[in-house]
C-alpha positions in Angstrom: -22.9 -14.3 300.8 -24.0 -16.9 303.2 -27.1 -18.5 303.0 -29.7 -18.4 305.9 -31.7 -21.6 304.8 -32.1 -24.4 307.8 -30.1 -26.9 306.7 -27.1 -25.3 304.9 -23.9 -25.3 306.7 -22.0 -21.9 307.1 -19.3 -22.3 305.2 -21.2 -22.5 302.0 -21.7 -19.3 300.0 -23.2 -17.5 296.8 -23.8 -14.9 294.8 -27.0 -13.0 292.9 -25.8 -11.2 289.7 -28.0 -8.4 289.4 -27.9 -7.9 284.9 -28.7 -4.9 283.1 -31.1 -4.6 280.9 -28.3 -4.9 278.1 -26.9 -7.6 279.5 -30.8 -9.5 279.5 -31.4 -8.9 276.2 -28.2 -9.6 274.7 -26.0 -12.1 276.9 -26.1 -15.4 278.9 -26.1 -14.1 282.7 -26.0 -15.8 285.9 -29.0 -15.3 288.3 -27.2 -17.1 291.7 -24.2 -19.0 291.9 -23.1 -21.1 294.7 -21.2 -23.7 296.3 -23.0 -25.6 298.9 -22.6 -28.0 301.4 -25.8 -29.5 302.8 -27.4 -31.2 305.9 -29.5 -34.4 306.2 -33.3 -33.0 305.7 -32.3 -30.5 303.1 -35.3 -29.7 301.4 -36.4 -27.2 298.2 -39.6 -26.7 296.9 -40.5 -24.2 294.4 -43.2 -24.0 291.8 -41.3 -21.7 289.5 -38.0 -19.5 289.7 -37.0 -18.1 286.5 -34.0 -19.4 285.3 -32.2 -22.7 284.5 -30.3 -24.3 287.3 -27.3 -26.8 286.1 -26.2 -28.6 289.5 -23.1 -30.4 289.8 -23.0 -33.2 292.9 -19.5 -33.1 294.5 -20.8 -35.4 297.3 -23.4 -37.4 298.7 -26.4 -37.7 296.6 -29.8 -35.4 296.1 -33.6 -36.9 295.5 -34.6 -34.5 292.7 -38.2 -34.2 291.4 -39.1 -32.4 288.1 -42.1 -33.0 286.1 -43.3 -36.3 286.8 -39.8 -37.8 287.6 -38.4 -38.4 290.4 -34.5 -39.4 290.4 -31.9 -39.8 292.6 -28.5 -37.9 291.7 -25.6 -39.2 292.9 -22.0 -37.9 293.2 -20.0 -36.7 289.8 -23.6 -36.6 288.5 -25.1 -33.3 287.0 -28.8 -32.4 287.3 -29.9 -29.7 284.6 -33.6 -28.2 285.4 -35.7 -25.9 283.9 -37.0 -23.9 287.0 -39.8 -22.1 285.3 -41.6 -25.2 285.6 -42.3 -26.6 288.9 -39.7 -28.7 290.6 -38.0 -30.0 294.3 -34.9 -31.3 295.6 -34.7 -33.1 299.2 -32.0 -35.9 300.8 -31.7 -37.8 303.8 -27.6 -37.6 304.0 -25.7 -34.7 303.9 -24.2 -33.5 300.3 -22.5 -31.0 298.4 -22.9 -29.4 294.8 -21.7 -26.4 292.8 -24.7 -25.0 290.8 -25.3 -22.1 288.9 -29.1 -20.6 288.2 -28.7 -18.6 284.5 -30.9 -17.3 281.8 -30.6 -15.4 278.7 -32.3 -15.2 275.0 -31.4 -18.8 274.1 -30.7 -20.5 277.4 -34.2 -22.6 276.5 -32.9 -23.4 273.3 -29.8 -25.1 274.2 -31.5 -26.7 277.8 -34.2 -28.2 275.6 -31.2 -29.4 272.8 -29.1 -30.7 275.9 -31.9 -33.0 277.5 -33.8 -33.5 274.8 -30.2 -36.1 274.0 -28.9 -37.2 277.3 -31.8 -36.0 279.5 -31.5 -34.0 283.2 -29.3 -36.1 284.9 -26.2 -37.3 283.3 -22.6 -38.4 283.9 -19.9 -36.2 281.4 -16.9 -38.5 281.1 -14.9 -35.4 281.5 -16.9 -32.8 283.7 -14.1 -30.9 284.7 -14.3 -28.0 281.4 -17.8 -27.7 282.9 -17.4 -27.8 286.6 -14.1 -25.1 285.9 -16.4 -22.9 284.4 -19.2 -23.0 287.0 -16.1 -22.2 289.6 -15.0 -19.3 287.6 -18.0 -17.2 287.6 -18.0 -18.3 291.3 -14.4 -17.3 292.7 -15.1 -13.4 290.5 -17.7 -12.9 293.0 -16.1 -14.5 295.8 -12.4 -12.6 295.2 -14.4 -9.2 294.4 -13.0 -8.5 291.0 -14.9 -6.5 288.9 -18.0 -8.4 287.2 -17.9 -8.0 283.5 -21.0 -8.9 281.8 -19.7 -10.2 278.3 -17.4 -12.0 280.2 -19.9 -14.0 282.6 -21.6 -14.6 279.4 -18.8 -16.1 277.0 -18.9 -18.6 280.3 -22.1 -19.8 280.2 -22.0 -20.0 276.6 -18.9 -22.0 276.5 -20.4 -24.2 279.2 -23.6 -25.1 276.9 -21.2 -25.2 274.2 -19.3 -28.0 275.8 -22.7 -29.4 277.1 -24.2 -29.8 273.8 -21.0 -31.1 272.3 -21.0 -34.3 275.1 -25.2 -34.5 274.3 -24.7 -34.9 270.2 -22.0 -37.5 271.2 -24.1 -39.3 273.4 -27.4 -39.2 271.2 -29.6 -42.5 271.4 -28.8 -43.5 267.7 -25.3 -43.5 268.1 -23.8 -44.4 271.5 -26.6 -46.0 273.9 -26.8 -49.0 272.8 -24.0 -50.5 275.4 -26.2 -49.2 277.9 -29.6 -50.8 276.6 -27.5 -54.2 276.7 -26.4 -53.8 280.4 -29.8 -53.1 281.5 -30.9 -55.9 279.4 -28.6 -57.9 280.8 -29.9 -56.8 284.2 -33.4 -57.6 283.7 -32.6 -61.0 282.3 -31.0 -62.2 285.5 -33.4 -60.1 287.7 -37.2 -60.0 285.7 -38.5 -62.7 288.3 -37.8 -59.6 291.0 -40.1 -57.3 288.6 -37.5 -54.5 289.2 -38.2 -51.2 289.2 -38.1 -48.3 286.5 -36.1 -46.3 289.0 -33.8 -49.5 290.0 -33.2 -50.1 286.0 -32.8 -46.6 285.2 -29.9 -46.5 288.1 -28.0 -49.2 286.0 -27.7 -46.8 283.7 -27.4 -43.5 284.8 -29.5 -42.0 283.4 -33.2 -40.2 284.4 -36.2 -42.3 284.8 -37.9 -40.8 282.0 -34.9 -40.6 279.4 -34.1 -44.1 280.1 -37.5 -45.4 279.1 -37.5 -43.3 275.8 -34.0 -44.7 275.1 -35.2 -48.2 276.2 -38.3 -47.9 273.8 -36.2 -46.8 271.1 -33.4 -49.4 271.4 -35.8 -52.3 271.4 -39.5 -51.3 270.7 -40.8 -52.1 274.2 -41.5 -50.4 277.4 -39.1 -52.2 280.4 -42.6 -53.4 282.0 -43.4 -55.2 278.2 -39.7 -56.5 277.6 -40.1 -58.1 281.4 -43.3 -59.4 280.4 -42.2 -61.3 277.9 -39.1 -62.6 279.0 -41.9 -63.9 281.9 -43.9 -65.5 279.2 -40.8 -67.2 277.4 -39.8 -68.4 280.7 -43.5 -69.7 281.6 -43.7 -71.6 277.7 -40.2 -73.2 278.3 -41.5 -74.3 281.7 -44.7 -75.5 280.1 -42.8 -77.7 277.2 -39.9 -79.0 279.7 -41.0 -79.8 282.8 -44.2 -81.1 284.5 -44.6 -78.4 287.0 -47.9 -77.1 288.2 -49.4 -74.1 286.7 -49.2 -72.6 290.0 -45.7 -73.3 290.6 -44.6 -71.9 286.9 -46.6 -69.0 287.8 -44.7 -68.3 290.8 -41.8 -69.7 289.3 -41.9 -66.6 286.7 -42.5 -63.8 289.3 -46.2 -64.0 289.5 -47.9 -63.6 292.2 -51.2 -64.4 291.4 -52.4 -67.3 288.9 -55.3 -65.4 287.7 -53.1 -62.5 286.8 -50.6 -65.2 285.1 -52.8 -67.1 283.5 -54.3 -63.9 282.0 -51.8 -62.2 281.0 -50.3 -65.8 279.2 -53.7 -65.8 277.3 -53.3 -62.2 276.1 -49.8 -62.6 275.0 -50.4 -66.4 273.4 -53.9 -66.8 272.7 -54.2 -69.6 274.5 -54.3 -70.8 278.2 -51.4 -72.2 280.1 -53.0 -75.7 280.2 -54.3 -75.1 276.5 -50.4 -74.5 275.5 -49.5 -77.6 277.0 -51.6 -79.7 275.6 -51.1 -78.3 272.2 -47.5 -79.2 272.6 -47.9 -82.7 273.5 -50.4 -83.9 270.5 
């Protein structure tokens, strides 16, 4: 079928599976699959559509918001939404993604195992089982062959299956903790900048809101605390070594206000800039 929404080029297509009453209460089924190919100014807003969408981004990228997240998904990245809930996707640069809406009796069961470990967005280092599977259900609608219902179904399962294998192997306490040091290293060149959740989390590739969990987890801090204190190292260093102004270490450390510098220094120390100084020479 071709889709009539502004914005989607012609030679994109998809498919609604239409499943029996059998097939709901027994099987994984597909609501829509598709294979799209998008125009600048795309734009999707819906505040619920009953099913779980996995997206794959063969080009371009996608702004997708979910939740209170907003993330950016880029190309050979997956997006995996629960559309019950509400949620939009928008870009300013044409794109193009295979997707697949599903549902079924445990569907929320392995969606909530998958991104409760790796989150919505993520990067398979082999997506190709995945993205195969997504194109199979898509070329028996597209070649007409007959549509058999156990069959779509051992497809979706396999594809969670393969899904939740990849999430396990990626969970926080075994495999992130490469990631949490490239970030770290990233803030440690950059804290002065006071980058960004969105600009760290792109380091990483993962979602906004998994990468803070993992960050908390991997070092007990929020980014905005870790960056805080690697500020207030920096500012004590400056404060023992040199015989810069309070105003110039202030700016010096990415602050742009003294008040707010010297405040925050006294909350984290206990003492005042100047105080600390002093101490340090008697």
């Amino acid at each position: 079928m071709k889709s009539l929404e502004p914005r989607v080029l012609p030679k994109s297509e998809y498919y609604i599976h239409y499943a029996s009453q059998t097939g709901k209460d027994a099987f994984f089924y597909p609501v829509h699959v598709g294979h799209f190919y998008y125009e600048a100014g795309y734009s999707q807003s819906r505040s619920s559509f009953d099913s779980f969408l996995l997206m794959y981004i063969l080009e371009g990228e996608v702004v997708v918001e979910y939740g209170t997240e907003t993330v950016t998904v880029r190309k050979g990245q997956f997006v995996f939404l629960d559309c019950y809930k509400p949620h939009a996707y928008y870009s300013d640069q044409d794109y193009e993604s295979l997707w697949i809406h599903f549902d079924g009796q445990n569907s929320r069961h392995f969606f909530e195992m998958i991104t409760g470990n790796i989150g919505n967005v993520f990067i398979m280092d082999d997506p190709i089982p995945v993205i195969n599977r997504i194109s199979r259900i898509f070329e028996v609608y597209h070649q007409g062959q007959p549509i058999r219902e156990v069959w779509l179904s051992r497809q979706i399962y396999d594809m969670l299956c393969d899904l939740c294998l990849y999430s396990t192997t990626q969970a926080p306490n075994q495999t992130h903790s490469p990631v949490i040091e490239t970030v770290t290293a990233y803030i440690n060149e950059h804290f002065k900048e006071d980058p960004s959740i969105e600009t760290l989390a792109a380091q990483t590739n993962l979602s906004s809101y998994y990468f803070i969990r993992i960050f908390r987890k991997e070092t007990g801090m929020t980014p905005h605390e870790y960056i805080i204190n690697l500020k207030m190292d920096f500012a004590k260093y400056l404060l023992k070594k040199t015989n810069l102004s309070i105003k110039d270490i202030c700016y010096e450390c990415g602050f742009r206000n003294v008040s707010v510098f010297c405040a925050a220094f006294r909350k984290m120390t206990g003492q005042t800039p100047t105080a600390f100084r002093k101490k340090d020479e008697e």
